[in-house]
Each structure stands twice: as structure tokens, then as C-alpha cells.
N, CA and C atoms of all chains as a GROMACS GRO file, in nm:
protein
  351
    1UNK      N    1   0.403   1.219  -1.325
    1UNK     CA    2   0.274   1.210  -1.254
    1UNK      C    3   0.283   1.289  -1.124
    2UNK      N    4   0.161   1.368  -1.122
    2UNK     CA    5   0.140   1.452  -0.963
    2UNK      C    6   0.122   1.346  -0.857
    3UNK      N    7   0.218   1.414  -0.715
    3UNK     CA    8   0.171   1.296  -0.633
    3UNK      C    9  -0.009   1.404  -0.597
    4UNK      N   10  -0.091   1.262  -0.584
    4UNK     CA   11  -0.227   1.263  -0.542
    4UNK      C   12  -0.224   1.215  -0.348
    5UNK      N   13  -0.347   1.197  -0.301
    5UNK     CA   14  -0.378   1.084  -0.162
    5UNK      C   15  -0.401   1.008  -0.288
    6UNK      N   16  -0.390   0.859  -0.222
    6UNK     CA   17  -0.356   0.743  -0.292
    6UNK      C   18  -0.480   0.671  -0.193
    7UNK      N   19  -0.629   0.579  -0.306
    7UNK     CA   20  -0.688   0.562  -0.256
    7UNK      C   21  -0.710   0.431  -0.313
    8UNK      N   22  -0.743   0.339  -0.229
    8UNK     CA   23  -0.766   0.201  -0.241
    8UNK      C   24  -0.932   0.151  -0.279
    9UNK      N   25  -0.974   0.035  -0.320
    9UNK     CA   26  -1.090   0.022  -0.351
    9UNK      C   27  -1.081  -0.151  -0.295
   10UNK      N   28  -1.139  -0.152  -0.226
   10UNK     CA   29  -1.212  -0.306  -0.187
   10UNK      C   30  -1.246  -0.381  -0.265
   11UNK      N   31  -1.232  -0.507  -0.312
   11UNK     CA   32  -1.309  -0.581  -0.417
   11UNK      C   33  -1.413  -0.668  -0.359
   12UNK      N   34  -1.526  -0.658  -0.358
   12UNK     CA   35  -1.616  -0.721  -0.291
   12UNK      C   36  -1.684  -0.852  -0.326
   13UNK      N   37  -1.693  -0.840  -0.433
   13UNK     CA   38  -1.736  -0.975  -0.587
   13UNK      C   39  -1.655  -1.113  -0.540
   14UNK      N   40  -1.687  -1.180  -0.482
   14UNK     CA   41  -1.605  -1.310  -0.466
   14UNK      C   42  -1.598  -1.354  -0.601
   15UNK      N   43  -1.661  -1.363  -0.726
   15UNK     CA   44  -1.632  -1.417  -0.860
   15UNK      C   45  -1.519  -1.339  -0.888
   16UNK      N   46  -1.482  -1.187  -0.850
   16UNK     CA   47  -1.377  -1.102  -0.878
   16UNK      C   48  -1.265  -1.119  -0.820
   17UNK      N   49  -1.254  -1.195  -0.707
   17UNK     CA   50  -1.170  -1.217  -0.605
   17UNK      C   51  -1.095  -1.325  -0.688
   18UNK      N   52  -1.210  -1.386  -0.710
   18UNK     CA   53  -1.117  -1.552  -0.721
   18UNK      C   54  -1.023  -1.518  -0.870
   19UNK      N   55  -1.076  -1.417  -0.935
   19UNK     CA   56  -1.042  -1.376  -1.093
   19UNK      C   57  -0.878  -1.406  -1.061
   20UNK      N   58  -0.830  -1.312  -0.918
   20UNK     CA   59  -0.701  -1.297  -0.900
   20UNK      C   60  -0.594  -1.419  -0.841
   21UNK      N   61  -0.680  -1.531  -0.843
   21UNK     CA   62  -0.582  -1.635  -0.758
   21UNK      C   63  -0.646  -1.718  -0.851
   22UNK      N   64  -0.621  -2.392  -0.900
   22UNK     CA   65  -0.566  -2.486  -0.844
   22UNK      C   66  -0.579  -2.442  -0.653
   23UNK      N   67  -0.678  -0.641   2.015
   23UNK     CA   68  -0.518  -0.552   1.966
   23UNK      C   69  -0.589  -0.412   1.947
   24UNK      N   70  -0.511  -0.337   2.011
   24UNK     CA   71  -0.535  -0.220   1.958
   24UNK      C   72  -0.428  -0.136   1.873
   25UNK      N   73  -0.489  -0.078   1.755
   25UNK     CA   74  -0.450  -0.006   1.659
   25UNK      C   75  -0.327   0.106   1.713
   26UNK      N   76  -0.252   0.142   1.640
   26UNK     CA   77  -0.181   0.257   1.721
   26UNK      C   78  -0.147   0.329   1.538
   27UNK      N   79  -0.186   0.463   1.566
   27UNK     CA   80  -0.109   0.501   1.432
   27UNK      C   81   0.041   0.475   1.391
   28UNK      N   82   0.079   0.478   1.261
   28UNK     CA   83   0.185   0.458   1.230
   28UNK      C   84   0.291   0.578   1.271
   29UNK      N   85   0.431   0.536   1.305
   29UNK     CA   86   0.487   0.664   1.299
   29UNK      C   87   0.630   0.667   1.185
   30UNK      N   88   0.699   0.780   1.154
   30UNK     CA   89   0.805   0.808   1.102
   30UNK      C   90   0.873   0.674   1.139
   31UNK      N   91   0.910   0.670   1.279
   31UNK     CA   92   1.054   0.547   1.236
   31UNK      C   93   0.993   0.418   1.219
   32UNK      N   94   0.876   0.426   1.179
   32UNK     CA   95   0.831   0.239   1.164
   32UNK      C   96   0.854   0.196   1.050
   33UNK      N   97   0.873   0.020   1.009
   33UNK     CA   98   0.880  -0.002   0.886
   33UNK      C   99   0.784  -0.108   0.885
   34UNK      N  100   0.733  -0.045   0.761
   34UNK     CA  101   0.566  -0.113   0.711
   34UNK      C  102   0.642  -0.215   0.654
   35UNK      N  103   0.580  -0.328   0.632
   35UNK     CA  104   0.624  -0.489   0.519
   35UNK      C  105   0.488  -0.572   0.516
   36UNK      N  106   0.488  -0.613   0.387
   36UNK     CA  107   0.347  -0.685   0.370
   36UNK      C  108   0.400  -0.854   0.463
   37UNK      N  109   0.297  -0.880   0.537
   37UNK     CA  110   0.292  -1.052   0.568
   37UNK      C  111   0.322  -1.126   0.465
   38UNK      N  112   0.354  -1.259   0.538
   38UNK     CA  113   0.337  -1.375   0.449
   38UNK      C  114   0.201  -1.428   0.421
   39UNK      N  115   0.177  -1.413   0.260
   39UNK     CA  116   0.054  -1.424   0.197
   39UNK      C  117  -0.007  -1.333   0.116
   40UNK      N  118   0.093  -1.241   0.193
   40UNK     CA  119   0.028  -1.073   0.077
   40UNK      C  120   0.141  -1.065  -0.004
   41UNK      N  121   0.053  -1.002  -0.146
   41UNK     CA  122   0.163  -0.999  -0.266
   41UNK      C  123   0.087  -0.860  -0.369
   42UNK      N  124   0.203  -0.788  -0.421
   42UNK     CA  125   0.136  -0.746  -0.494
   42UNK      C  126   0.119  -0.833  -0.645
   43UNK      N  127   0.038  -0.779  -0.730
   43UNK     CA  128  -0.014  -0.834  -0.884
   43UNK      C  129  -0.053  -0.718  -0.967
   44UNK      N  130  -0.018  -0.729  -1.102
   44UNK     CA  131  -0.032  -0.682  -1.180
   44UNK      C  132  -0.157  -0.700  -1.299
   45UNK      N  133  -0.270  -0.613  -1.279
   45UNK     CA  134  -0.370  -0.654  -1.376
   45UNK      C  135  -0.387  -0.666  -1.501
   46UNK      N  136  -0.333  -0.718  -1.577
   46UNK     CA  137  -0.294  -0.654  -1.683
   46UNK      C  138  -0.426  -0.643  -1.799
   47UNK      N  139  -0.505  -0.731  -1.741
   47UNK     CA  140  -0.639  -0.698  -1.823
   47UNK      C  141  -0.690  -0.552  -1.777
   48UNK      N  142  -0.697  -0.503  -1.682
   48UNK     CA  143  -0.751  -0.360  -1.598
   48UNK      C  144  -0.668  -0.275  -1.622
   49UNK      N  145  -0.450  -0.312  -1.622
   49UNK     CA  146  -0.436  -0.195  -1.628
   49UNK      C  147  -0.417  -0.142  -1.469
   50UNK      N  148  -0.379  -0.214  -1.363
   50UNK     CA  149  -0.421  -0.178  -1.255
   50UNK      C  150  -0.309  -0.229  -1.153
   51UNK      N  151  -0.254  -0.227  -1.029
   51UNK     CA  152  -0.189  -0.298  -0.970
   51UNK      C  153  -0.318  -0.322  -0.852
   52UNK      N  154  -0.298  -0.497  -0.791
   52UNK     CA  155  -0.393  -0.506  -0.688
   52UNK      C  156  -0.323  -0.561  -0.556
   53UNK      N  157  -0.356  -0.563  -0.474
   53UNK     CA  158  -0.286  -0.633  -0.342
   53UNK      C  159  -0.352  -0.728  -0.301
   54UNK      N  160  -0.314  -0.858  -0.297
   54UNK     CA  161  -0.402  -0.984  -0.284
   54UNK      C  162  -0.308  -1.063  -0.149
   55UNK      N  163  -0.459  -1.092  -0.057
   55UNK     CA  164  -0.412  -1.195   0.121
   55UNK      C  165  -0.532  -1.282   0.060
   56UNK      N  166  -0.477  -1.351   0.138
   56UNK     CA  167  -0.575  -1.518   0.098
   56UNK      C  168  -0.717  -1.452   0.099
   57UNK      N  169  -0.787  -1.510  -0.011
   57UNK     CA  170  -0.916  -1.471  -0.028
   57UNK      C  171  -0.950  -1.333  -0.053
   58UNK      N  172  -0.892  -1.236  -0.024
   58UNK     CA  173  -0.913  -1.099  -0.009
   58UNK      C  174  -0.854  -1.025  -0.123
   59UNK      N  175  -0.885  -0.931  -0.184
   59UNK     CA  176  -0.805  -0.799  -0.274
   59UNK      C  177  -0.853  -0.680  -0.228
   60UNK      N  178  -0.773  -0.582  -0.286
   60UNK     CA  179  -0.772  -0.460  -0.273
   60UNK      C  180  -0.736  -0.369  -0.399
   61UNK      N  181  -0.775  -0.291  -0.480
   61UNK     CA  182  -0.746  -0.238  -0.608
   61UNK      C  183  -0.658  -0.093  -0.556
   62UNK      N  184  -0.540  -0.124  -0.634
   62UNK     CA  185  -0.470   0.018  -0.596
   62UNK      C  186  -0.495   0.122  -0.683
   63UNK      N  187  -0.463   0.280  -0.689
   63UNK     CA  188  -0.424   0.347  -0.774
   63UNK      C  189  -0.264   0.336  -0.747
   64UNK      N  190  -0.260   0.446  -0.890
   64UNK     CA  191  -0.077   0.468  -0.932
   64UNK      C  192  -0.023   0.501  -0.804
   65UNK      N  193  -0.067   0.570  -0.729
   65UNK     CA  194  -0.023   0.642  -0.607
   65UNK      C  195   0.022   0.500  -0.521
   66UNK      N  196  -0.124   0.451  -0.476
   66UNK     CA  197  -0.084   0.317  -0.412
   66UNK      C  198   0.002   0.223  -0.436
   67UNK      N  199   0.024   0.221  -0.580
   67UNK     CA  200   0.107   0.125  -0.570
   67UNK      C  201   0.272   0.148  -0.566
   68UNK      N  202   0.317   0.300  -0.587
   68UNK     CA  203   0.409   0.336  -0.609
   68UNK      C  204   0.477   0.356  -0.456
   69UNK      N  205   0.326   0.386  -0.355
   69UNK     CA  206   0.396   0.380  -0.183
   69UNK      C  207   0.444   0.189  -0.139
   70UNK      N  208   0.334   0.092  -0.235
   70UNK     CA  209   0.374  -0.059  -0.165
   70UNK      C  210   0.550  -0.110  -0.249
   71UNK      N  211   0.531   0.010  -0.347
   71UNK     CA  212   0.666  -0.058  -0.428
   71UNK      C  213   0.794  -0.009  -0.361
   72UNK      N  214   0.762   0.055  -0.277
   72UNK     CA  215   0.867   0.158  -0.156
   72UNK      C  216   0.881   0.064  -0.077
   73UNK      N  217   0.808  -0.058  -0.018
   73UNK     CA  218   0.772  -0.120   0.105
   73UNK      C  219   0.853  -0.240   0.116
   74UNK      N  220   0.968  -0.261   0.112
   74UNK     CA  221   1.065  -0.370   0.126
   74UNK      C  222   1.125  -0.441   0.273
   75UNK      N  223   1.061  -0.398   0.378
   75UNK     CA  224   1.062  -0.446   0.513
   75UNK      C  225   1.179  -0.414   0.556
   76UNK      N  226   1.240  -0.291   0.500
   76UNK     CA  227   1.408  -0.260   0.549
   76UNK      C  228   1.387  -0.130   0.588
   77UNK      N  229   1.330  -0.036   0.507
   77UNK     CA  230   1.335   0.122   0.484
   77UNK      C  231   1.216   0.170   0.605
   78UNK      N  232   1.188   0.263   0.699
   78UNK     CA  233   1.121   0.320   0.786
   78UNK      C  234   1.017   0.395   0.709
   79UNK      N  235   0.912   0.438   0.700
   79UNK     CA  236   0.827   0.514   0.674
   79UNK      C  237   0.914   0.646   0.610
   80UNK      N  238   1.011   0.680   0.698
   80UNK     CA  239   1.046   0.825   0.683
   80UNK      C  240   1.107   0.813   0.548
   81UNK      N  241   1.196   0.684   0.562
   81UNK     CA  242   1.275   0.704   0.411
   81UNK      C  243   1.191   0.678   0.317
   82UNK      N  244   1.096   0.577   0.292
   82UNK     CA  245   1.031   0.556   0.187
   82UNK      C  246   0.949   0.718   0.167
   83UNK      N  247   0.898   0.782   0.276
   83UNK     CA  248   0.868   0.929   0.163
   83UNK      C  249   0.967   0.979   0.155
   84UNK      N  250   1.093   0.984   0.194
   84UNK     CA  251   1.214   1.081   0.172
   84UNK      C  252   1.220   1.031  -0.009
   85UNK      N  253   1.205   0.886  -0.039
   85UNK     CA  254   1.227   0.877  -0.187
   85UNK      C  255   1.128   0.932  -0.239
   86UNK      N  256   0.989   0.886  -0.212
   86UNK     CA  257   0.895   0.925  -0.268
   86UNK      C  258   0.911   1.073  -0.330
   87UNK      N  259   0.912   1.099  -0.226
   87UNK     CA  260   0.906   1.285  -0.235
   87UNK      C  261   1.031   1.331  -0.355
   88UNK      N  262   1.122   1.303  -0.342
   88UNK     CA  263   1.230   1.342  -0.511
   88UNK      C  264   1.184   1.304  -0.616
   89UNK      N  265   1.087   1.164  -0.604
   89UNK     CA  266   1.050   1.102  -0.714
   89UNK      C  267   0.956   1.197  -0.761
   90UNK      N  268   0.832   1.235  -0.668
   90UNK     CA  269   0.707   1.327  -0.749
   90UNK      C  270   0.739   1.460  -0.693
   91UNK      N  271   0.859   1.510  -0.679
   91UNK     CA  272   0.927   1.603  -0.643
   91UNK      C  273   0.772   1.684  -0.536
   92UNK      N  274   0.715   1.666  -0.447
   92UNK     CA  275   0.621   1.651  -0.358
   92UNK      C  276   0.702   1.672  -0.199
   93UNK      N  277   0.607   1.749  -0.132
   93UNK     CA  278   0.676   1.801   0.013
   93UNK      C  279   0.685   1.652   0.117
   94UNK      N  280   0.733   1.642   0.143
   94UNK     CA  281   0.815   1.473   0.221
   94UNK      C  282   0.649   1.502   0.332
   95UNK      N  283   0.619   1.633   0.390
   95UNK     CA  284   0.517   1.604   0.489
   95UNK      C  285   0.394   1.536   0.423
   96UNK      N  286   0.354   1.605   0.318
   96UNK     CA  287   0.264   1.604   0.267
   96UNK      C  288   0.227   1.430   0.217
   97UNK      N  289   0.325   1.379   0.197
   97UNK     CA  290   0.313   1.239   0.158
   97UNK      C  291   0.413   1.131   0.253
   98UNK      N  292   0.476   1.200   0.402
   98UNK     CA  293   0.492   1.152   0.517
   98UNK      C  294   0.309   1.076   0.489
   99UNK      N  295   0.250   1.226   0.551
   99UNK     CA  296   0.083   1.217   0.615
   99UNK      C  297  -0.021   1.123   0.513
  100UNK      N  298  -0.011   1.118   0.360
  100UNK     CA  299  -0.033   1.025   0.264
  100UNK      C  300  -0.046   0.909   0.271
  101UNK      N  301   0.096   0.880   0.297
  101UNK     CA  302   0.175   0.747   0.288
  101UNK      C  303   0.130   0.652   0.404
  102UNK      N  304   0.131   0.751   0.529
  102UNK     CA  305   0.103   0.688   0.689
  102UNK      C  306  -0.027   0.658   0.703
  103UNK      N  307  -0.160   0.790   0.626
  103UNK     CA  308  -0.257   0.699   0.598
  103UNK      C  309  -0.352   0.593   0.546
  104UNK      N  310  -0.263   0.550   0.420
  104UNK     CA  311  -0.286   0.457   0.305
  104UNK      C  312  -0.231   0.319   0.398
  105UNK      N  313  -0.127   0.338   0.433
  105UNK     CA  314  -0.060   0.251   0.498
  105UNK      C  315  -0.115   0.189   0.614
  106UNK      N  316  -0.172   0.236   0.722
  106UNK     CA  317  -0.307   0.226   0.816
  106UNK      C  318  -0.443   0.186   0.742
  107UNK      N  319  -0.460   0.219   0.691
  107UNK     CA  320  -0.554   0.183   0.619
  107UNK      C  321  -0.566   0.017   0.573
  108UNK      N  322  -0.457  -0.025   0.547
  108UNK     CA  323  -0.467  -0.133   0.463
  108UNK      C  324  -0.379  -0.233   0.631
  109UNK      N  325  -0.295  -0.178   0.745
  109UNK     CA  326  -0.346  -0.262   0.846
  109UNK      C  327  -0.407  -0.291   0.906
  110UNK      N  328  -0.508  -0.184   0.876
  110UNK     CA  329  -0.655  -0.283   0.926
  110UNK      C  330  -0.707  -0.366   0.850
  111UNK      N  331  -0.689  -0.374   0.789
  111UNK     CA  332  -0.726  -0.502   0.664
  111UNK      C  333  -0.676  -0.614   0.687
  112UNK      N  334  -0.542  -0.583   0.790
  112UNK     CA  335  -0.422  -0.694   0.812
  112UNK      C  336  -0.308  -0.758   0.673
  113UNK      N  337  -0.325  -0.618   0.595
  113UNK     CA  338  -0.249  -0.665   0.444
  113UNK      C  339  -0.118  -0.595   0.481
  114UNK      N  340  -0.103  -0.552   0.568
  114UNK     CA  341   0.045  -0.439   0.613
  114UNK      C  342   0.129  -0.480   0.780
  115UNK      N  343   0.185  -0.480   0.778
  115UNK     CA  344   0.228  -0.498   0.916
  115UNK      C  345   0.373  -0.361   0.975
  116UNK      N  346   0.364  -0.350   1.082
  116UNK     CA  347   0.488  -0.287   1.139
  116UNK      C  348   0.567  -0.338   1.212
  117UNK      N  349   0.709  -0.346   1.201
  117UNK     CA  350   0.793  -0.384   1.265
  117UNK      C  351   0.892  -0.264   1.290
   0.00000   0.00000   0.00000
């Protein structure tokens, strides 16, 4: 893989948030 | 507090509470602080997998850079701004 800039994305969706974490 | 850019001899380490995760439904690595995420690319996650609270900025691109055989400045300047980036978020810290 080429190194690229390495870019991040915010998750804004609190239903999406919680997807990731009782 | 004010911000100060990162430099060469600093060493980035995530807080207690930040972790990375693996999406495996997406396919994705994400960086998760209480309540909060952040979606990485390959890039991103390959600079937080560098980030072990021992190694300085400089060395983690000194590896980087053999790894994507890539000019050490070029992803020095990368690395330092991805890395800023995400302490303002407060998901990164310098010591």
C-alpha cells in the first residue's frame, strides 16, 4: 500500500456511536 | 490550554479511555473515548498502531517510512498532522 495523508472521519450518529460500545 | 504543534521529539500515546477497535462489519479500524468515535483510514490506523507511549514522533515515521518505503519528511509532516488533529479531539496526548 502507497503511503497516502491519512484522514479521519467523525462519527456523528449517536445510534452509530453507541453501535461501538452494559 | 493552548494548543502547541507537535514536534519530532514528542511522544504521542492515547489516554486512558481511548482504544483502538476493529470494525469488522465495515472493514474499518475506529478510535473510540467515552461516548465519542472517530473512523480511521489504512493510513490512520497504521500511524495509531506506531503509537505505544515509548517511541517519539521521529521514530514512529523513521518505521513508518521503511514500511511504505515513503520519504520520513513527508510522513514526519503526515503523521504530526493526523496526530494534532485527533488532540484536539483530546483522543491523543503528548508526553
Amino acid at each position: 500500500m502507497a503511503w497516502t495523508a491519512p484522514k479521519i472521519e467523525e462519527v456523528t450518529c449517536g445510534m452509530e456511536i453507541n453501535m461501538y460500545f452494559d | 490550554m493552548t494548543l502547541t504543534a507537535i514536534t519530532e521529539a514528542d511522544t504521542p500515546f492515547l489516554p486512558r479511555g481511548v482504544r483502538t477497535k476493529f470494525d469488522s462489519v465495515r472493514d474499518i479500524w475506529v478510535l473510540l473515548a467515552p461516548e465519542r468515535a472517530v473512523k480511521l483510514d489504512p493510513i490512520g490506523a497504521a500511524i495509531l498502531a506506531e503509537v505505544d507511549g515509548t517511541r517519539t514522533l521521529n521514530e514512529i515515521a523513521g518505521g513508518l517510512a521503511a514500511k511504505y518505503n515513503a520519504p520520513v519528511d513527508q510522513i514526519k509532516k503526515d503523521a504530526g498532522a493526523f496526530l494534532m488533529s485527533l488532540i484536539e479531539r483530546r483522543m491523543v496526548e503528548l508526553r
